[in-house]
Structures are given as C-alpha cells and as structure tokens.
C-alpha positions in Angstrom: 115.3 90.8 16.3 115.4 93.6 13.2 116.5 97.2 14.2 112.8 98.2 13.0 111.3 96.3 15.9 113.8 97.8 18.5 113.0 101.1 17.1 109.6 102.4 18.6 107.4 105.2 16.4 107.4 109.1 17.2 104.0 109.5 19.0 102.6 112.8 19.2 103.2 115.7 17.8 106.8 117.7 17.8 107.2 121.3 19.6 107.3 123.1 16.0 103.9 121.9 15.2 102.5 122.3 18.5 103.6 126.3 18.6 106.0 126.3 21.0 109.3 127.1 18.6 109.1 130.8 18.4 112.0 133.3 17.9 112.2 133.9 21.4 113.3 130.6 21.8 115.6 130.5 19.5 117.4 133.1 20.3 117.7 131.9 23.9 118.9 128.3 21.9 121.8 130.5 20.5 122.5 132.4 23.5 123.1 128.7 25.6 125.0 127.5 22.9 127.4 130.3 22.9 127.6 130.7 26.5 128.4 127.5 26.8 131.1 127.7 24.4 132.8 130.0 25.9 132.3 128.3 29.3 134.4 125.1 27.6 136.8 127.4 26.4 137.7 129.6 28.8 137.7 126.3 31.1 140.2 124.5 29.3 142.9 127.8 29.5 141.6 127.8 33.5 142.8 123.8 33.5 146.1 125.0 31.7 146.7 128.1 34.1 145.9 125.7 37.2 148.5 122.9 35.7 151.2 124.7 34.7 151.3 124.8 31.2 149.7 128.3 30.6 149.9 131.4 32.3 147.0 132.0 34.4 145.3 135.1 34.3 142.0 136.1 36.4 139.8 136.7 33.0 139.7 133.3 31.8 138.3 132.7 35.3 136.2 135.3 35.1 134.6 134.3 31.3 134.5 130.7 32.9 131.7 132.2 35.1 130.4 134.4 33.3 129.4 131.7 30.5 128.3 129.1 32.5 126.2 131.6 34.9 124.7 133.3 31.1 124.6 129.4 29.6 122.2 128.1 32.5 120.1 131.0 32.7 119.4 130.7 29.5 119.0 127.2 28.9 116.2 127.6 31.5 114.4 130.2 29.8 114.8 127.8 27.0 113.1 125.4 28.8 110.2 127.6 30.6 106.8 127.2 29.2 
C-alpha cells in the first residue's frame, strides 16, 4: 500500500478562510505559548529545588502557577467561539 493511499485529503475549509483567525486570537496563541513556557521553565528549577540540586526558592513556585493558571486560561479563550 503507497503512502498516498494511507494519506486521506483535507476536506473542508481551514479556520483562516472560514474567518475565524483574527488578531484576537492570535494574541491569545502568543500569550499560551509564553505562559506555557514559563510554566516548563519555572517547573524544571521547582524539580531541581525539590531534588536537591538547586536551591529552592518560593518564586519559581510561584511563576510555576502563575504560567500554567495564565497558559490555560488562555488556551481556552483560544479555543472559544
């Protein structure tokens, strides 16, 4: 069996062309992305505070929320119709 018969067509139309990717949008794509990164990051120094091999301090905790809290709210508004 090919790859082209595995692979099945786009059917319909995508969001840009239907009107749904406005700024708004994008700025609340940016804003998840970022919020997110700094989740991950701020994670990772709270994993090497809670193991020992950095010193843990109640910010990166802190950012850890804050970032996820900021990264799901906006991946829902995102998402909203």
């Amino acid at each position: 069996m090919a790859l082209d018969e595995l692979q099945k067509p786009n059917i319909g139309k995508p969001e840009f062309a239907t009107g749904r990717s406005t700024g708004e949008r994008k700025m609340w794509a940016i804003v998840t992305t970022v919020a997110f990164a700094i989740f991950w990051f701020a994670g990772l120094f709270l994993a090497a505070g809670l193991f020992g091999q950095q010193t843990l301090n109640w910010t990166t905790a802190v950012l850890a929320a804050i970032g996820l809290v900021v990264g799901l709210y906006a991946r829902r508004k995102v998402d909203a119709d």
